[in-house]
Biotite code that builds the C-alpha atoms (Angstrom):
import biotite.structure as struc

atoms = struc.array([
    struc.Atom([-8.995, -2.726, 17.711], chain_id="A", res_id=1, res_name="UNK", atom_name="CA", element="C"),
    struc.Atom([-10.857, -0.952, 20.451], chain_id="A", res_id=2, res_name="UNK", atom_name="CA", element="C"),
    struc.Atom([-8.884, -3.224, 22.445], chain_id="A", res_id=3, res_name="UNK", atom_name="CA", element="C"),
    struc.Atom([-6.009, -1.891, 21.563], chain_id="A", res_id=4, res_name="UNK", atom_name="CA", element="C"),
    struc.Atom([-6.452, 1.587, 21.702], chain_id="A", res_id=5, res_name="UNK", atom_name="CA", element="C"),
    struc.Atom([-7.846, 1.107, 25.359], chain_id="A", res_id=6, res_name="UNK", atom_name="CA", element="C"),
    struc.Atom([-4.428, -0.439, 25.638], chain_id="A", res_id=7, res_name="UNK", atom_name="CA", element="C"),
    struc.Atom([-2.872, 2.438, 24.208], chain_id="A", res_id=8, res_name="UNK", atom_name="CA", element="C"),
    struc.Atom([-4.433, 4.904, 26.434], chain_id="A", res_id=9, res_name="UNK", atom_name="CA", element="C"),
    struc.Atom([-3.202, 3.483, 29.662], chain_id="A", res_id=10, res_name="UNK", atom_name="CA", element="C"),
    struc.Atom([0.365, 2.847, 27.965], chain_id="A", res_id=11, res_name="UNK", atom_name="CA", element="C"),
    struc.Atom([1.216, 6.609, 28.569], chain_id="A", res_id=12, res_name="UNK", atom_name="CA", element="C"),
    struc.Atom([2.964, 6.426, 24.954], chain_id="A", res_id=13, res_name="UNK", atom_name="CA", element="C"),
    struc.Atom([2.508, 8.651, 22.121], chain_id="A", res_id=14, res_name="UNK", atom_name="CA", element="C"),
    struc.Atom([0.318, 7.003, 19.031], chain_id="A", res_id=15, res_name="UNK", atom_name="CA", element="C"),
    struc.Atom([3.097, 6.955, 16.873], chain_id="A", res_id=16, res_name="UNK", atom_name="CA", element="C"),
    struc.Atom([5.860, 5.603, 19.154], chain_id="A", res_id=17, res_name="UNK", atom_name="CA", element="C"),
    struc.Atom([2.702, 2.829, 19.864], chain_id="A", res_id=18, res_name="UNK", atom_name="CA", element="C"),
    struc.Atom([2.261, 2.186, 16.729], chain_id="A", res_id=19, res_name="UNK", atom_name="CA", element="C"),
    struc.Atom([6.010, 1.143, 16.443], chain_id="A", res_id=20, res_name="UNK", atom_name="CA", element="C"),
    struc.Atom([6.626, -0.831, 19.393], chain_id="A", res_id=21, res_name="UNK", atom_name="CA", element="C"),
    struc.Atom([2.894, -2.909, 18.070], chain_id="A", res_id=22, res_name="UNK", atom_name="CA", element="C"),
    struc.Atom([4.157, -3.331, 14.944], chain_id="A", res_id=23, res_name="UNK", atom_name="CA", element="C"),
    struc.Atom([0.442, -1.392, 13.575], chain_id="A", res_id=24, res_name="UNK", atom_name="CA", element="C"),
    struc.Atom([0.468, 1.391, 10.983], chain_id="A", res_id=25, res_name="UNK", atom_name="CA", element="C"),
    struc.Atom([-0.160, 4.591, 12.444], chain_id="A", res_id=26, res_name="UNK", atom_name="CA", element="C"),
    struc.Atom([-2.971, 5.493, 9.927], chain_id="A", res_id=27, res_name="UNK", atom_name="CA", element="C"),
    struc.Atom([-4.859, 2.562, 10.509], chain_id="A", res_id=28, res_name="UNK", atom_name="CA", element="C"),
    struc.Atom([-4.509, 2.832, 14.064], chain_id="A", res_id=29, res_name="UNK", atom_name="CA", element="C"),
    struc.Atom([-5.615, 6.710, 14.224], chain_id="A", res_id=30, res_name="UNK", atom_name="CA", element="C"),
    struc.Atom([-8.612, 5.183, 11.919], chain_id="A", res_id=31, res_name="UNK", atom_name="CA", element="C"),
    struc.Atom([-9.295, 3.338, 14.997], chain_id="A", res_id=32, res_name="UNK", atom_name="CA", element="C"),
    struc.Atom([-8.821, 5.742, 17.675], chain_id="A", res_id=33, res_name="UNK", atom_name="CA", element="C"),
    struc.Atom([-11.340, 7.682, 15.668], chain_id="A", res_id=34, res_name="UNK", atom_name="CA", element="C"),
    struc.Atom([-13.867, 5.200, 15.682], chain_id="A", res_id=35, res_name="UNK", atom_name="CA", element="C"),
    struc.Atom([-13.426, 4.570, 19.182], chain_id="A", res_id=36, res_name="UNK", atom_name="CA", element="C"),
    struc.Atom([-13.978, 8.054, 20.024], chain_id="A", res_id=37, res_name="UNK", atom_name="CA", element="C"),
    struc.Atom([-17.167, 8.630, 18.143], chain_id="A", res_id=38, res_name="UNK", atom_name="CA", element="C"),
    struc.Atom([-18.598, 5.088, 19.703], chain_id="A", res_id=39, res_name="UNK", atom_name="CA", element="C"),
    struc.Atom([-17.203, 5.739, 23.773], chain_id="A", res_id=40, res_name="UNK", atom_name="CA", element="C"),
    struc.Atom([-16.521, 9.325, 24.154], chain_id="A", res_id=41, res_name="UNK", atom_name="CA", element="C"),
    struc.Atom([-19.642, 11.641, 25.335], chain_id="A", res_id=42, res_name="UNK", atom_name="CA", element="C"),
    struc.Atom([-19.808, 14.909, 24.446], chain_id="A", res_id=43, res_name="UNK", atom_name="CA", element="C"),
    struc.Atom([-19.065, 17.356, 26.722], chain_id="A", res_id=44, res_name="UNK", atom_name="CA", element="C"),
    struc.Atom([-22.019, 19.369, 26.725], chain_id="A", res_id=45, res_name="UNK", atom_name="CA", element="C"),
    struc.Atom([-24.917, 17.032, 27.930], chain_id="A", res_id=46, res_name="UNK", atom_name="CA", element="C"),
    struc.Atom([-27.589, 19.361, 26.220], chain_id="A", res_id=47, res_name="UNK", atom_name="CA", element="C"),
    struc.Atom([-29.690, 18.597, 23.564], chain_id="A", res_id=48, res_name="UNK", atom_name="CA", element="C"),
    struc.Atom([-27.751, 17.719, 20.454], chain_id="A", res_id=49, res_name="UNK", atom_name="CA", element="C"),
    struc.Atom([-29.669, 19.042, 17.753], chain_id="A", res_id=50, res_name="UNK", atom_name="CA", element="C"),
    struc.Atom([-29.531, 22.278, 15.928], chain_id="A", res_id=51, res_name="UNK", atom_name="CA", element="C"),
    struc.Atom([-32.332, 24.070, 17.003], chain_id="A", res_id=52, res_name="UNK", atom_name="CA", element="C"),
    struc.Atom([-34.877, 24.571, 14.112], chain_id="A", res_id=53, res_name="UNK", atom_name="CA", element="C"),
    struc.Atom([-36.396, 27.897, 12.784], chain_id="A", res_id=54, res_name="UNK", atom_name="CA", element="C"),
    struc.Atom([-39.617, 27.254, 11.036], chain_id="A", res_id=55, res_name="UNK", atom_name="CA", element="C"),
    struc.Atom([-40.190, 30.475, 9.473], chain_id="A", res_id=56, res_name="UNK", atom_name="CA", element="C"),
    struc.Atom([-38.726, 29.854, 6.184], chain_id="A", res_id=57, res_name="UNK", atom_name="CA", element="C"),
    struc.Atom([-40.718, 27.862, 3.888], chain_id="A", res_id=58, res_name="UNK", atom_name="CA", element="C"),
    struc.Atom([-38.648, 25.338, 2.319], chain_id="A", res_id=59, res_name="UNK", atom_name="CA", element="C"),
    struc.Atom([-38.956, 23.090, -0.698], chain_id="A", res_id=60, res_name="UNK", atom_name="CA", element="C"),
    struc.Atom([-36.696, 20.431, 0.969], chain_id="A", res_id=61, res_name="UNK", atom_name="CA", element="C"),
    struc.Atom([-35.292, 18.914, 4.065], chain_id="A", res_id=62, res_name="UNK", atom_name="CA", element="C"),
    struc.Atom([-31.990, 17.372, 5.755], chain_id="A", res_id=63, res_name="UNK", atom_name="CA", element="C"),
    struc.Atom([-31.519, 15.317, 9.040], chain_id="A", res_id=64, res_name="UNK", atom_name="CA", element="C"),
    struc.Atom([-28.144, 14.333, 9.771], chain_id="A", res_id=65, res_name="UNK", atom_name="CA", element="C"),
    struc.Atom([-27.841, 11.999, 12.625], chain_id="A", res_id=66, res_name="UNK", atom_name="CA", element="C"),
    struc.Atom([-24.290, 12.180, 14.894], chain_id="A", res_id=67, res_name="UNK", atom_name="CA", element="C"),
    struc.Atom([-23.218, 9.084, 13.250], chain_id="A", res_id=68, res_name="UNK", atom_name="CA", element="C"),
    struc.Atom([-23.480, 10.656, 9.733], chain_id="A", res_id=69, res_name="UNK", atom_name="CA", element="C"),
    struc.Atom([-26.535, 8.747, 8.720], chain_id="A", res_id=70, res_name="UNK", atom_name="CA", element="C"),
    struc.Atom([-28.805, 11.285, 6.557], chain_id="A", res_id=71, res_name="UNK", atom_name="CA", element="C"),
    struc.Atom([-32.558, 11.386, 5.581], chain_id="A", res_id=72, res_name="UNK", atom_name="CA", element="C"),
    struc.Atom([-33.195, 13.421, 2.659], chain_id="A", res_id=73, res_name="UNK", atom_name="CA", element="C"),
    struc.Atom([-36.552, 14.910, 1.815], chain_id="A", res_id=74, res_name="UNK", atom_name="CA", element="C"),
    struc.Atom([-36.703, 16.616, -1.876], chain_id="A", res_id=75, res_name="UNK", atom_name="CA", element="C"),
    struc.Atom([-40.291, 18.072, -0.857], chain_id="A", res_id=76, res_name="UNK", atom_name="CA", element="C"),
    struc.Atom([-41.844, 19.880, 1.529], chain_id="A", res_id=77, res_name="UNK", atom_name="CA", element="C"),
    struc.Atom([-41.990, 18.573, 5.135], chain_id="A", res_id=78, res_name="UNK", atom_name="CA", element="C"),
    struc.Atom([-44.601, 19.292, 8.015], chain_id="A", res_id=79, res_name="UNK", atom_name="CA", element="C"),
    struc.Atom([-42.673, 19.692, 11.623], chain_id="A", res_id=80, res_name="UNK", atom_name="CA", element="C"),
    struc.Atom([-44.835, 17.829, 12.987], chain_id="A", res_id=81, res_name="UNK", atom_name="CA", element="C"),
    struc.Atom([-43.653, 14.801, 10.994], chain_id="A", res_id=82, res_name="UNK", atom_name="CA", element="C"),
    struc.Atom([-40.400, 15.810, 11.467], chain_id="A", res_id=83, res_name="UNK", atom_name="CA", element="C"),
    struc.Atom([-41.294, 15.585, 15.506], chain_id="A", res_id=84, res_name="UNK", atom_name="CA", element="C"),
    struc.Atom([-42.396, 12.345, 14.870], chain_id="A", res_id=85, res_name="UNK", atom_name="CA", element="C"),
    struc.Atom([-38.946, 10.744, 12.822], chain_id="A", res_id=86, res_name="UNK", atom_name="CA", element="C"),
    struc.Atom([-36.972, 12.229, 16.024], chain_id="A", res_id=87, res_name="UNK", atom_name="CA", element="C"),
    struc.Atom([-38.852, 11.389, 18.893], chain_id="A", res_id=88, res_name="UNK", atom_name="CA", element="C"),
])
Protein backbone atom coordinates (compact mmCIF):
# COMPACT_ATOMS: atom_id res chain seq x y z
CA UNK A 1 0.00 0.00 0.00
CA UNK A 2 2.86 2.39 0.50
CA UNK A 3 3.10 1.90 -3.07
CA UNK A 4 0.18 3.27 -3.70
CA UNK A 5 0.00 6.17 -1.72
CA UNK A 6 3.50 7.21 -3.21
CA UNK A 7 1.43 6.84 -6.33
CA UNK A 8 -1.14 8.94 -5.01
CA UNK A 9 1.04 11.73 -4.06
CA UNK A 10 2.49 12.39 -7.43
CA UNK A 11 -1.14 11.87 -9.04
CA UNK A 12 -2.01 15.53 -8.01
CA UNK A 13 -5.63 14.03 -7.11
CA UNK A 14 -7.53 14.43 -4.04
CA UNK A 15 -7.66 11.02 -1.70
CA UNK A 16 -11.11 10.59 -2.24
CA UNK A 17 -11.42 11.21 -6.01
CA UNK A 18 -8.16 8.47 -5.83
CA UNK A 19 -9.77 6.31 -4.06
CA UNK A 20 -12.54 6.17 -6.81
CA UNK A 21 -10.73 6.08 -9.92
CA UNK A 22 -8.49 2.81 -7.85
CA UNK A 23 -11.39 1.24 -7.05
CA UNK A 24 -9.88 1.33 -2.91
CA UNK A 25 -12.08 2.43 0.00
CA UNK A 26 -11.21 5.69 1.19
CA UNK A 27 -10.94 4.56 4.89
CA UNK A 28 -8.67 1.93 4.25
CA UNK A 29 -6.64 3.97 2.11
CA UNK A 30 -6.39 7.05 4.70
CA UNK A 31 -5.43 3.94 7.16
CA UNK A 32 -2.60 3.72 4.86
CA UNK A 33 -1.60 7.16 4.24
CA UNK A 34 -1.40 7.23 7.99
CA UNK A 35 0.90 4.55 8.32
CA UNK A 36 2.97 5.82 5.69
CA UNK A 37 3.33 9.03 7.33
CA UNK A 38 4.35 7.85 10.74
CA UNK A 39 7.03 5.29 8.93
CA UNK A 40 8.56 8.14 6.02
CA UNK A 41 7.69 11.51 7.20
CA UNK A 42 10.37 13.30 9.68
CA UNK A 43 9.35 15.58 11.97
CA UNK A 44 9.87 18.92 11.42
CA UNK A 45 11.70 19.92 14.33
CA UNK A 46 15.02 17.86 14.27
CA UNK A 47 15.47 18.36 18.15
CA UNK A 48 15.41 15.94 20.63
CA UNK A 49 12.10 14.14 20.76
CA UNK A 50 11.52 13.50 24.22
CA UNK A 51 9.66 15.37 26.84
CA UNK A 52 12.12 16.74 28.91
CA UNK A 53 12.02 15.17 32.46
CA UNK A 54 11.70 16.97 35.89
CA UNK A 55 13.03 14.82 38.62
CA UNK A 56 11.88 16.64 41.54
CA UNK A 57 8.76 14.87 42.20
CA UNK A 58 9.06 11.61 43.77
CA UNK A 59 6.94 9.21 42.08
CA UNK A 60 5.58 5.78 42.88
CA UNK A 61 5.46 4.88 39.12
CA UNK A 62 6.72 5.43 35.66
CA UNK A 63 5.66 5.73 31.79
CA UNK A 64 7.81 5.70 28.54
CA UNK A 65 5.98 6.02 25.47
CA UNK A 66 8.02 5.51 22.43
CA UNK A 67 6.86 7.60 18.95
CA UNK A 68 5.53 4.44 17.65
CA UNK A 69 3.15 4.00 20.66
CA UNK A 70 5.06 1.18 22.21
CA UNK A 71 4.88 1.74 26.20
CA UNK A 72 6.99 0.47 29.20
CA UNK A 73 5.19 0.61 32.34
CA UNK A 74 6.86 0.67 35.72
CA UNK A 75 4.26 0.28 38.82
CA UNK A 76 7.32 1.16 41.25
CA UNK A 77 9.72 3.48 41.78
CA UNK A 78 12.41 4.09 39.11
CA UNK A 79 16.09 5.48 39.47
CA UNK A 80 16.97 8.02 36.36
CA UNK A 81 19.77 6.60 35.98
CA UNK A 82 18.11 3.36 34.84
CA UNK A 83 15.86 5.21 33.02
CA UNK A 84 19.20 6.76 31.13
CA UNK A 85 20.15 3.47 30.54
CA UNK A 86 16.54 1.94 28.72
CA UNK A 87 16.93 5.20 26.37
CA UNK A 88 20.34 5.45 25.47
Amino acid sequence: MFAIVEVWQQSGLSKKTFCAEQGITYHRFHYWHQRYKIRHVTPANDGPSFIPLDLRFNTASAELIYPDGRRIVFHQGVDAAYLKALLG
